[in-house]
C-alpha positions as a Markdown table, in Angstrom:
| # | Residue | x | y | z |
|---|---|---|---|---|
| 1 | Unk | -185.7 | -266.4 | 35.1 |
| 2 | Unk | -186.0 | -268.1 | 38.6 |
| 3 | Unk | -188.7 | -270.5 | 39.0 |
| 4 | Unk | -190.7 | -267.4 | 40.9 |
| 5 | Unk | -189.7 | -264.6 | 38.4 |
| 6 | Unk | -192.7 | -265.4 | 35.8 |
| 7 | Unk | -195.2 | -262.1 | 36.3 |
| 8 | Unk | -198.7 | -262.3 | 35.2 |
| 9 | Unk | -198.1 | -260.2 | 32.2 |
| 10 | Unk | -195.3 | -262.8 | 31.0 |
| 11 | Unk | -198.6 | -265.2 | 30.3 |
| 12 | Unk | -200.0 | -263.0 | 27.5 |
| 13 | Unk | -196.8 | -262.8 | 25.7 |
| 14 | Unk | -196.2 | -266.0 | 24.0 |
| 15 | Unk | -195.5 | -267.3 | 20.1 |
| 16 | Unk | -198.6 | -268.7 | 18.4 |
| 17 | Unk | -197.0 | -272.3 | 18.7 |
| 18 | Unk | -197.5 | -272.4 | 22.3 |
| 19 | Unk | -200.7 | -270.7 | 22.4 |
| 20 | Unk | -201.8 | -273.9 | 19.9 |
| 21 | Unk | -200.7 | -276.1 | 22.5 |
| 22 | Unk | -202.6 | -274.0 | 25.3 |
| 23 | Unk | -205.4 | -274.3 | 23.8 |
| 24 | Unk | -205.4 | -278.0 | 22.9 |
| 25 | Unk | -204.4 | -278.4 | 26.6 |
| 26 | Unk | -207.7 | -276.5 | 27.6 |
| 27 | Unk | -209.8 | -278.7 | 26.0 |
| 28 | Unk | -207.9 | -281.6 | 26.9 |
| 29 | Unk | -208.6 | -280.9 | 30.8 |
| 30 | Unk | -211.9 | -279.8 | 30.0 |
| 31 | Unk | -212.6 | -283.5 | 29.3 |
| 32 | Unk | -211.9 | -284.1 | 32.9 |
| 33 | Unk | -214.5 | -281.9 | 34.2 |
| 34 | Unk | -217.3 | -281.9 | 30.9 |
| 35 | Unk | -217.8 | -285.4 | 32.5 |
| 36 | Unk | -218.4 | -284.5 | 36.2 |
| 37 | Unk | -221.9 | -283.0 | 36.0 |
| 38 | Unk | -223.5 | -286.2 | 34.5 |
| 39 | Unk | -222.5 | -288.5 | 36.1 |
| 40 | Unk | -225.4 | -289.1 | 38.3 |
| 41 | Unk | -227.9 | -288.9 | 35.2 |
| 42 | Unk | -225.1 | -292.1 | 33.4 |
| 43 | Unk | -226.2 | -293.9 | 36.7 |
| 44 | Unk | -229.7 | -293.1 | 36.4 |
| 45 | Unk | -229.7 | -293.6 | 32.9 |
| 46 | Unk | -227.8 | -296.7 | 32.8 |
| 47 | Unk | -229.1 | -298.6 | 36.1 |
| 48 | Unk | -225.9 | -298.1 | 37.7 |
| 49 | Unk | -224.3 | -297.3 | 40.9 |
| 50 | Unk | -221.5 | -294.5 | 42.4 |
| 51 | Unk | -218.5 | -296.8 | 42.1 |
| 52 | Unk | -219.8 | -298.3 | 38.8 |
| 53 | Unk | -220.1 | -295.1 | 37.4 |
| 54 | Unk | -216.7 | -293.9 | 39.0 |
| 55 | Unk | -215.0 | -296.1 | 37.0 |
| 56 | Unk | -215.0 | -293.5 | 33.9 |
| 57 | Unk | -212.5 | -291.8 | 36.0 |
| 58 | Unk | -210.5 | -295.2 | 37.2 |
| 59 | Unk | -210.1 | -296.4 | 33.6 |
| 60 | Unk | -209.1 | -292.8 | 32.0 |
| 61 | Unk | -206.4 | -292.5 | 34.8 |
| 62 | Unk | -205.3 | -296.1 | 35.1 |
| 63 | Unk | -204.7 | -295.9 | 31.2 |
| 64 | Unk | -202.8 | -292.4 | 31.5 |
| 65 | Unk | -201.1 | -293.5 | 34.0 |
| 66 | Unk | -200.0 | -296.8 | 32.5 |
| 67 | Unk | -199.2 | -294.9 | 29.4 |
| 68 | Unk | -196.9 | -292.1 | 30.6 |
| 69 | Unk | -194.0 | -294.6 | 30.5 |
| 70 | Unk | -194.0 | -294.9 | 27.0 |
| 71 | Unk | -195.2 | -291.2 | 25.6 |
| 72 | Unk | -191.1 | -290.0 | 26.2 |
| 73 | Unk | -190.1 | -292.9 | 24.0 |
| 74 | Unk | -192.1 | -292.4 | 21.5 |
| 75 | Unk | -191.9 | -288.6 | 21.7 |
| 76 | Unk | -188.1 | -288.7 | 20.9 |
| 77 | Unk | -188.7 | -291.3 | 17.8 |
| 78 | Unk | -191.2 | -289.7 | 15.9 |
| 79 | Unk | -191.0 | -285.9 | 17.2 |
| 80 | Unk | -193.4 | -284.2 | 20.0 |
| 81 | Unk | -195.1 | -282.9 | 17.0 |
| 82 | Unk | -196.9 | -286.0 | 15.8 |
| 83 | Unk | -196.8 | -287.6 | 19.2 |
| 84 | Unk | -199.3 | -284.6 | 20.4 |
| 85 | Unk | -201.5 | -284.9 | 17.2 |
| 86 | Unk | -201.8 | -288.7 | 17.8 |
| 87 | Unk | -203.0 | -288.6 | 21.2 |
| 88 | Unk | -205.4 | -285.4 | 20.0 |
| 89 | Unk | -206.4 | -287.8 | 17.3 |
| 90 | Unk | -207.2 | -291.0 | 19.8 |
| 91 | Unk | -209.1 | -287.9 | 22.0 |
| 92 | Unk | -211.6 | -287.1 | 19.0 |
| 93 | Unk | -212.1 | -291.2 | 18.2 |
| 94 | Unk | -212.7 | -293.1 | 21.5 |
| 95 | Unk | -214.5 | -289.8 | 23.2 |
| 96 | Unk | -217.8 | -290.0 | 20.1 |
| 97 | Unk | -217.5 | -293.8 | 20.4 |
| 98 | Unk | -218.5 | -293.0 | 24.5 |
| 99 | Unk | -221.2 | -291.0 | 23.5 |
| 100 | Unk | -222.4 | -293.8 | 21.5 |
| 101 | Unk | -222.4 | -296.2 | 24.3 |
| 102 | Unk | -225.2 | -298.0 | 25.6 |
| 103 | Unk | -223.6 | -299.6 | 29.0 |
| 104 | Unk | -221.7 | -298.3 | 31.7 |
| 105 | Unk | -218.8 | -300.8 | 30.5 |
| 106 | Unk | -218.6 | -299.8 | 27.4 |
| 107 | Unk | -218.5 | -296.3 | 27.9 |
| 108 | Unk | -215.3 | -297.4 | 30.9 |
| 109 | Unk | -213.6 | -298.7 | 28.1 |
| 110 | Unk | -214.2 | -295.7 | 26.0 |
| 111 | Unk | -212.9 | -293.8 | 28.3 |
| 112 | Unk | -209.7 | -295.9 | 28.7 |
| 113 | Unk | -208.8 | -295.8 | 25.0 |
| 114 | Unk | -209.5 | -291.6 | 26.0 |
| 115 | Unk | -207.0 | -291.7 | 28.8 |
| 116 | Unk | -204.8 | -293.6 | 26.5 |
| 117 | Unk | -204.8 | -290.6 | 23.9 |
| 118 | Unk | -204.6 | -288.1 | 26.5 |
| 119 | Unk | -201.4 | -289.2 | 28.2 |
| 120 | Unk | -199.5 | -288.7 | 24.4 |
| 121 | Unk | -200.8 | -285.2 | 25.0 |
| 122 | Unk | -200.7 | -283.6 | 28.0 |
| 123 | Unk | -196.9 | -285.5 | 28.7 |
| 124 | Unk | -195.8 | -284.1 | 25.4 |
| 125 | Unk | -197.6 | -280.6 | 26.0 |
| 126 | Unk | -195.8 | -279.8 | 28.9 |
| 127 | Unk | -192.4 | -280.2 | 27.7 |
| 128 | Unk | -193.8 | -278.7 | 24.4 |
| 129 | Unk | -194.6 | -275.7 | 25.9 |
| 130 | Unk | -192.1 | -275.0 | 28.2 |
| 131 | Unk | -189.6 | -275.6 | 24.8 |
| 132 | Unk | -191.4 | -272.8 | 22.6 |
| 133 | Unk | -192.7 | -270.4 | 25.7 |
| 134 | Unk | -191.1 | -267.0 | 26.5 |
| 135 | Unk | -190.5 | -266.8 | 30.0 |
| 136 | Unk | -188.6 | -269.4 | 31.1 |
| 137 | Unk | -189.5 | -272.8 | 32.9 |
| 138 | Unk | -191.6 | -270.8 | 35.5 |
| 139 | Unk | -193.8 | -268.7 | 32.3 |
| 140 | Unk | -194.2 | -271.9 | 30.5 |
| 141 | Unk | -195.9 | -273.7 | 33.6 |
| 142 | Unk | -197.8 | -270.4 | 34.7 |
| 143 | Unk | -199.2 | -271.2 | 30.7 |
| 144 | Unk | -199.5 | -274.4 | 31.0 |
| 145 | Unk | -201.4 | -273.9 | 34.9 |
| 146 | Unk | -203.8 | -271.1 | 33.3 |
| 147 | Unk | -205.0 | -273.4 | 30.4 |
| 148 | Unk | -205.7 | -276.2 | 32.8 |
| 149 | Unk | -207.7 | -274.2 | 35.4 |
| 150 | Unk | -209.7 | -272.4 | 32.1 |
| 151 | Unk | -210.0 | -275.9 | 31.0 |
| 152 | Unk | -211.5 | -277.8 | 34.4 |
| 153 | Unk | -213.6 | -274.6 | 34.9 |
| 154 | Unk | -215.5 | -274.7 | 31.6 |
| 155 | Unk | -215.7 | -278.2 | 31.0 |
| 156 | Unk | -218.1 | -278.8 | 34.2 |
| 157 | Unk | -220.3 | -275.2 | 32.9 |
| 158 | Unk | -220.2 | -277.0 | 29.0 |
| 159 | Unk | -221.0 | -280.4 | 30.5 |
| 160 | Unk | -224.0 | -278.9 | 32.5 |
| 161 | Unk | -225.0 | -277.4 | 29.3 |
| 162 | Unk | -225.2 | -280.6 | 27.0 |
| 163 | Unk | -225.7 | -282.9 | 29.5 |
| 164 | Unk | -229.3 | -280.6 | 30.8 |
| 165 | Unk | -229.9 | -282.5 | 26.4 |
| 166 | Unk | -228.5 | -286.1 | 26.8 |
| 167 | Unk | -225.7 | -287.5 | 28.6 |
| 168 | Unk | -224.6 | -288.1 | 25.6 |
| 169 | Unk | -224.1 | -284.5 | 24.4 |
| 170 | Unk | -220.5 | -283.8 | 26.4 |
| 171 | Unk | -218.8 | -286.8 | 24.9 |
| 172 | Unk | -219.9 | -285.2 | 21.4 |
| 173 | Unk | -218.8 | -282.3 | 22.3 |
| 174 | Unk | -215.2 | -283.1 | 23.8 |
| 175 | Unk | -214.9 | -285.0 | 20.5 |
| 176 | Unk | -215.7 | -281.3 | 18.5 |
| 177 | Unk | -213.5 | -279.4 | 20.5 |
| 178 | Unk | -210.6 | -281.8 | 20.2 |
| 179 | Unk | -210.8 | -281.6 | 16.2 |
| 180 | Unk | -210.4 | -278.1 | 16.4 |
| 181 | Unk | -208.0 | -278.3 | 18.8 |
| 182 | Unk | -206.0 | -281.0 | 16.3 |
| 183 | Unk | -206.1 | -278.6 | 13.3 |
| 184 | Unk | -204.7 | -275.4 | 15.3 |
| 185 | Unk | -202.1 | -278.0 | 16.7 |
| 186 | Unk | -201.1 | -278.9 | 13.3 |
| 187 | Unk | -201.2 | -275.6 | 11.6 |
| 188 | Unk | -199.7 | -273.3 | 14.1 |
| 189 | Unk | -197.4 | -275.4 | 15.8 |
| 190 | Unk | -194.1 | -275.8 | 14.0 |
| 191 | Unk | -192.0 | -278.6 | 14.0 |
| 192 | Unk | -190.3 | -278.9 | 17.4 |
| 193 | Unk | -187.2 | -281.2 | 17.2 |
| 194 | Unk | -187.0 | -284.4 | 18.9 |
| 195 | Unk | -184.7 | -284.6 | 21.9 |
| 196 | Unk | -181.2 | -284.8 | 21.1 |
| 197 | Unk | -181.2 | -288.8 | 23.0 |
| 198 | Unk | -183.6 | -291.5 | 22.1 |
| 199 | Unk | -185.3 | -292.1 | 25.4 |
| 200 | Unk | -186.3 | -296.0 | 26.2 |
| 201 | Unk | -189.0 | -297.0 | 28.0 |
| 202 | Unk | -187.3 | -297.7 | 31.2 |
| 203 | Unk | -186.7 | -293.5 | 31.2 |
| 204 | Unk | -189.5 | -292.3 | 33.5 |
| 205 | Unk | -188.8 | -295.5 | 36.5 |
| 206 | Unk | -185.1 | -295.0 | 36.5 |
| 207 | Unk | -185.7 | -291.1 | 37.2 |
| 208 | Unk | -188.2 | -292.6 | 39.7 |
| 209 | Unk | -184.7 | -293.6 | 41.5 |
| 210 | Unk | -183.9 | -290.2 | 42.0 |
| 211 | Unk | -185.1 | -289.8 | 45.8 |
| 212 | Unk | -186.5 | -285.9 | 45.1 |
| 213 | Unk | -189.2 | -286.7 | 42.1 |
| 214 | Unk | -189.9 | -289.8 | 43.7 |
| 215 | Unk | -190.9 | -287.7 | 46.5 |
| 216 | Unk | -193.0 | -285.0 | 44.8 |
| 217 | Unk | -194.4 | -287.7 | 43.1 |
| 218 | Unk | -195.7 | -289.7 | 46.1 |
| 219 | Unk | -196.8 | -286.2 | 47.6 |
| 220 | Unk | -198.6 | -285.7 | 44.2 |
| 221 | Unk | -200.0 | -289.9 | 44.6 |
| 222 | Unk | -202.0 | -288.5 | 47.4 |
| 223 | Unk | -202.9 | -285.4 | 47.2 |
| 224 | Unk | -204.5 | -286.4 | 43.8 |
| 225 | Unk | -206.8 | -289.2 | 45.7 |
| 226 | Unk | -208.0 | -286.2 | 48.1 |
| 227 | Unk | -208.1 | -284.0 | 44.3 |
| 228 | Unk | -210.1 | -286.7 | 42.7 |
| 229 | Unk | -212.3 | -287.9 | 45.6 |
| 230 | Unk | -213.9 | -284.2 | 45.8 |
| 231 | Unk | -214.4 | -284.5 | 41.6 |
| 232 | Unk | -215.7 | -287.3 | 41.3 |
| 233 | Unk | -217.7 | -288.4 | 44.2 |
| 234 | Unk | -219.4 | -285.2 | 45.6 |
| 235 | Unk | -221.3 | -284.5 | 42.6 |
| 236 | Unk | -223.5 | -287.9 | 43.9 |
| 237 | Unk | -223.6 | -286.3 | 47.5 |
| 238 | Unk | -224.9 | -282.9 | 45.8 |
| 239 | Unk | -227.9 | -284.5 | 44.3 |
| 240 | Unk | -228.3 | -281.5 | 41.7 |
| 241 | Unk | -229.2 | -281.4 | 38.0 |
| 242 | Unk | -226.5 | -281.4 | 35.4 |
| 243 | Unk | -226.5 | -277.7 | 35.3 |
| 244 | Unk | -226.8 | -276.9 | 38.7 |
| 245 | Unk | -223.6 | -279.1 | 39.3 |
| 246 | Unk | -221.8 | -278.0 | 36.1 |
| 247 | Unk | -222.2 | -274.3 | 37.8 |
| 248 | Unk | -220.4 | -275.4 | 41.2 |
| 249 | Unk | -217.9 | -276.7 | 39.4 |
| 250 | Unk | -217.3 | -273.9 | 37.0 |
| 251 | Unk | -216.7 | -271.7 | 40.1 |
| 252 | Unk | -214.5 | -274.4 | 41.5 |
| 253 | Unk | -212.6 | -274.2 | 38.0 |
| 254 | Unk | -212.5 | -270.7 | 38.4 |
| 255 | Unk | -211.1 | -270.1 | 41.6 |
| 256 | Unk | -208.7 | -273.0 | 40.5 |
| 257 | Unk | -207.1 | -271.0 | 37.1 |
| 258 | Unk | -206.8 | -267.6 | 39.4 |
| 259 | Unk | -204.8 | -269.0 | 42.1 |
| 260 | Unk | -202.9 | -271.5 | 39.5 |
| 261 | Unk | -201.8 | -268.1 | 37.7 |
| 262 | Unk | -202.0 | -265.4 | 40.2 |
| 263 | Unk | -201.4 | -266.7 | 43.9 |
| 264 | Unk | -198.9 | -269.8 | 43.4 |
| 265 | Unk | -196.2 | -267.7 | 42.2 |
| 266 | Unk | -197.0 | -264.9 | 44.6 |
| 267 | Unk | -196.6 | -267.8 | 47.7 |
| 268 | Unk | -194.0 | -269.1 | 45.8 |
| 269 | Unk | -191.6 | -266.3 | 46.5 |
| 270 | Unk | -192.8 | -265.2 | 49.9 |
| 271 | Unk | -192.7 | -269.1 | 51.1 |
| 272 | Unk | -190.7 | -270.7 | 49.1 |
| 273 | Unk | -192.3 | -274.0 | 47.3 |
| 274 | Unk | -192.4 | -276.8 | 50.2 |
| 275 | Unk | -193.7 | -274.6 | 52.6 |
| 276 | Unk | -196.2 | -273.4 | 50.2 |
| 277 | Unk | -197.3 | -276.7 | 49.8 |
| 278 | Unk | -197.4 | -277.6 | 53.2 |
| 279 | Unk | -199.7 | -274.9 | 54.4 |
| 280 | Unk | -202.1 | -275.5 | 50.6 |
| 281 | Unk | -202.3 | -279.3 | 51.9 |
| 282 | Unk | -203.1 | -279.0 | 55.4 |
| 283 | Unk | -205.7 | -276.8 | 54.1 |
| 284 | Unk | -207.1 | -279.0 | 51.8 |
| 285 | Unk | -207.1 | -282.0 | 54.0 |
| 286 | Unk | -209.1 | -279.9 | 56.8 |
| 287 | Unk | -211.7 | -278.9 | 53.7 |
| 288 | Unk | -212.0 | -282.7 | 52.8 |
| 289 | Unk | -212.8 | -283.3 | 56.7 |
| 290 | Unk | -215.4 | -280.5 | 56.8 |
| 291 | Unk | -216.8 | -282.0 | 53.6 |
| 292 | Unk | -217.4 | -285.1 | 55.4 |
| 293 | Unk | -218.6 | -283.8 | 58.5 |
| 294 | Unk | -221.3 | -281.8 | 56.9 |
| 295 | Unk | -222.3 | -284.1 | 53.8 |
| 296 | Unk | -225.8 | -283.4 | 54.3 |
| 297 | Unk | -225.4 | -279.9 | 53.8 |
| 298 | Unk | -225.8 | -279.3 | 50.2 |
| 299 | Unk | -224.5 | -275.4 | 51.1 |
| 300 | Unk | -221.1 | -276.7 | 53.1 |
| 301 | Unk | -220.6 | -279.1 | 50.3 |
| 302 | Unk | -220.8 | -276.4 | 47.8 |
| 303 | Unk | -218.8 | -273.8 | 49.5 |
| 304 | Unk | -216.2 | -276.4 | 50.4 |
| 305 | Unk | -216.1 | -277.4 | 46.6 |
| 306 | Unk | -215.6 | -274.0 | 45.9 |
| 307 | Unk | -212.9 | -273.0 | 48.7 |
| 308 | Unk | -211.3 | -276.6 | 47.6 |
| 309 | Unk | -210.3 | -275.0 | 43.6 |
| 310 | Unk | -208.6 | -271.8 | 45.0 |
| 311 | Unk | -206.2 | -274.8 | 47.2 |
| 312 | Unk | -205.9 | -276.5 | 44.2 |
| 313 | Unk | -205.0 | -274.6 | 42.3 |
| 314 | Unk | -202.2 | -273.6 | 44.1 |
| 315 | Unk | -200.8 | -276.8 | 44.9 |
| 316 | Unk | -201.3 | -277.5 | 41.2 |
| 317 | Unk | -198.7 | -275.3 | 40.0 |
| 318 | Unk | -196.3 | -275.2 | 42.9 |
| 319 | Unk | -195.9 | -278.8 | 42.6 |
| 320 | Unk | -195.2 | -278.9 | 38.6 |
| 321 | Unk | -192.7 | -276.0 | 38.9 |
| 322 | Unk | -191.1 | -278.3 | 41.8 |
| 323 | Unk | -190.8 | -281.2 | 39.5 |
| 324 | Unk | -189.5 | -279.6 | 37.2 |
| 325 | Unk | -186.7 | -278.2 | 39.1 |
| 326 | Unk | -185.9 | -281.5 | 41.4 |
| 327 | Unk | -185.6 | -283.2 | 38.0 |
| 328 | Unk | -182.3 | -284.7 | 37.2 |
| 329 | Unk | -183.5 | -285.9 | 33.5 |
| 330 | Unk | -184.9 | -284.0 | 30.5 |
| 331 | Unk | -188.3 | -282.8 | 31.2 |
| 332 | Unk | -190.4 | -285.1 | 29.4 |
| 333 | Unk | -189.3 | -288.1 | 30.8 |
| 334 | Unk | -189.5 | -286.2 | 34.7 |
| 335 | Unk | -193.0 | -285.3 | 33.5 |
| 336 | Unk | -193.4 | -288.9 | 32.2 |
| 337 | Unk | -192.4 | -290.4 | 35.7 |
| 338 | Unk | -194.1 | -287.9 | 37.6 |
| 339 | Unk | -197.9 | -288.3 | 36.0 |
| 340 | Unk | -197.1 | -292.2 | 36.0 |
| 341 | Unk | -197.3 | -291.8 | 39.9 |
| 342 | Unk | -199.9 | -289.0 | 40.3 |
| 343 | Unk | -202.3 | -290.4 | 38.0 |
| 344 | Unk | -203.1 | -293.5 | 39.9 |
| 345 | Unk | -203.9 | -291.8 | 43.0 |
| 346 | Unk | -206.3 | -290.3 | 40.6 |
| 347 | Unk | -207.4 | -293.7 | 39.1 |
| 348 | Unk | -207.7 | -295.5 | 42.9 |
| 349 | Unk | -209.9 | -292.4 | 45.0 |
| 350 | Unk | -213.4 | -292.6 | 42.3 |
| 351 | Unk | -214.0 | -296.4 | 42.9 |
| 352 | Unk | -212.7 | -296.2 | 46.8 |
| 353 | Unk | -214.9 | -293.5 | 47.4 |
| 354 | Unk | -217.9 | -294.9 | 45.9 |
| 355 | Unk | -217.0 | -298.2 | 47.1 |
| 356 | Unk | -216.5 | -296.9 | 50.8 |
| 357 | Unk | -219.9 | -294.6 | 50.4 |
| 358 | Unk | -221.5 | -298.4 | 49.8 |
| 359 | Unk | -219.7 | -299.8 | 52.9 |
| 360 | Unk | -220.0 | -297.6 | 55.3 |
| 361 | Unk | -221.4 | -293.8 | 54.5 |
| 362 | Unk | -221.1 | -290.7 | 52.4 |
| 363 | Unk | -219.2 | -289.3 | 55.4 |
| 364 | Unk | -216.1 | -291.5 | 54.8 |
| 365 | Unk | -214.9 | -291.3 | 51.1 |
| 366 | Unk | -213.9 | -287.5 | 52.7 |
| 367 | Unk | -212.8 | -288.2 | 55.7 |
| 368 | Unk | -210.1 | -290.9 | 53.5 |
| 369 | Unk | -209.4 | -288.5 | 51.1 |
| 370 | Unk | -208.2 | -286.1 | 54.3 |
| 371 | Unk | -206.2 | -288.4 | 55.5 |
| 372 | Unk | -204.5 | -289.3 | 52.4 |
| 373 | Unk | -203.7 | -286.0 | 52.2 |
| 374 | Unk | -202.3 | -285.6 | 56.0 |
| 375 | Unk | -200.2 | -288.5 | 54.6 |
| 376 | Unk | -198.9 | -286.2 | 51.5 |
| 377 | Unk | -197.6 | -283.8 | 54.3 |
| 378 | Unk | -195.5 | -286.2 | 56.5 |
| 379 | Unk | -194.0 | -287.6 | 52.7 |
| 380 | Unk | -192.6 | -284.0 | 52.2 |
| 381 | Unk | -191.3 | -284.1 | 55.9 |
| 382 | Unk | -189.7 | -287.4 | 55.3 |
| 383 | Unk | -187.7 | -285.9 | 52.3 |
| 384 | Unk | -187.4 | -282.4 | 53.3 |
| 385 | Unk | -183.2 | -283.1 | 52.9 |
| 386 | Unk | -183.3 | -284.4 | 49.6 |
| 387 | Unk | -185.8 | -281.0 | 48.6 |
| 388 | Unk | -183.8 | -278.4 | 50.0 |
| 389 | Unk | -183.0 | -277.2 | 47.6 |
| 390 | Unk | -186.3 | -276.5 | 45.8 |
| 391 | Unk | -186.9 | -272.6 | 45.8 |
């Protein structure tokens, strides 16, 4: 099957091993969002400000980040089996020692040791899946898409929910969620054999070299500041309870899964993938600049928040699928290299954009995340040769 050939019905006919792994991958991006809706009540709480609080998000993606560069080497040594239970495992732990934080640093170191876990995952679970998925490459991302988009749209609805009790409550609950998800891990999921070659831990930069994931993976550096400048900042520009943000951004999660699943591929084979991404870019980056323009307006905010998943999820998927076939290396160690990359646009844009709210205004954090974006587009330009001949 072509990267564009996975249909909708391919998602719902998969082995029970990858819908284990769909599942714990769910709940692993619903950490991402079950955090979102609170974090104005942790800076209330904890007498703390935007870019203090941000920093749960810099320290989970600086530590995934980091941590991507080892996951493929110890992935092939002890099987992605174990490798996906162990970074479930460090999920469950340092997520219930956050919720039983008392300081804002604490609970950034928490989240670190969160991040850590969660980069053994979700590296692992994408090669896992696309190994024991029906449907080819494309079916196994499609998968892989759906379950993050379910995942960042319940996580902000769950985290409005317990966080409406205590802050406290979505840390507790990420830590139940990813217990269950470890025992349907380890009972459903067979034993999937390690790649054939022991892969060092100087993998993921040497694929780096290769000039067509280096440049998806710069594309994806600043696309995800723009991504995680609208997460994590505009839920302090709201100003809304926990549930009434966790509600924005379960429609935002929503409209994310539907076009990760449904419209990506559709674009995919009318456009082709860089064009695709081109047009979902400029799109976003023009949503980002509205969003700054119109920060006082609690309705354009939350209409722009909204508008900003469906683009999302779009890019989302077109740019995995692309990785995956610009990749000259086995899959885990492309997915290694690429999240090493992505991630710390992820980890820079929640500190910068409180940082630059403090500076200057609440108009700017947007108006840089825009521009990063803008950037993202001339990067593809720059190495349209060596893509050409992405699908």
């Amino acid at each position: 099957m072509s990267s564009h050939g996975a249909s909708f019905q391919t998602l719902f006919k998969q082995p029970k091993s990858a819908w284990a792994v769909a599942f714990a991958c769910i709940v692993a991006f619903m950490g991402i969002g079950l955090v979102d809706p609170i974090l104005p009540a942790i800076a209330e709480k904890l007498n703390a400000t935007p870019s203090q609080v941000s920093l749960l998000f810099t320290s989970y993606m600086v530590m995934t980040g980091i941590t991507m560069l080892v996951t493929g080497w110890v992935s092939s040594r002890i099987g992605p089996k174990p490798t996906l239970l162990f970074g479930l495992l460090a999920i469950i732990v340092f997520a219930f020692m956050g919720g039983m934080s008392n300081s804002v640093t604490e609970i950034v170191w928490y989240r670190a040791g969160w991040g850590l876990g969660n980069a053994f995952f979700i590296s692992t679970a994408l090669a896992v899946i696309v190994s024991v998925a029906s449907g080819g490459t494309a079916g196994a991302i499609v998968l892989y898409e759906a379950a993050i988009g379910l995942g960042m749209s319940v996580g902000p609805l769950l985290g409005g929910l317990l966080g409406g009790i205590s802050w406290r409550g979505p840390f507790f609950g990420v830590s139940v969620l990813m217990a269950i998800a470890f025992l349907a891990v380890f009972v459903l999921l067979n034993e999937v054999p390690a790649p054939k070659r022991r892969s060092s831990i100087s993998d993921p930069l040497r694929a780096l070299t290769h000039r067509g994931l280096f440049t998806l993976a710069a594309t994806a550096l600043l696309y995800n500041y723009g991504f995680f400048t609208l997460l994590a900042f505009s839920p302090f520009v709201l100003h809304m309870d926990e549930h009434s943000l966790g509600f924005v951004f379960f429609f935002w999660g929503v409209m994310l899964a539907i076009t990760s699943v449904i419209i990506a591929p559709l674009l995919q084979r009318k456009y082709g993938s860089i064009p695709t991404l081109n047009m979902m870019l400029f799109l976003l980056a023009i949503v980002l600049a509205v969003m700054g323009f119109g920060v006082e307006s609690q309705t354009t905010l939350v209409v722009a928040i909204v508008i900003a998943g469906a683009i999302l999820g779009i890019i989302n998927t077109v740019l995995t699928t692309a990785v995956m076939d610009v990749a000259p290396v086995e899959r885990a160690v492309a997915s290694s290299a690429y999240s090493f990359v992505r991630f710390s646009g992820g980890a820079i844009a929640p500190w910068l954009a409180g940082k630059l709210a403090e500076w200057y205004s609440p108009h700017v954090p947007f108006y840089a995340g825009a521009v990063a974006v803008i950037v993202s587009i001339l990067v593809l330009a720059v190495g349209k040769k060596v893509l050409a001949h992405v699908n």
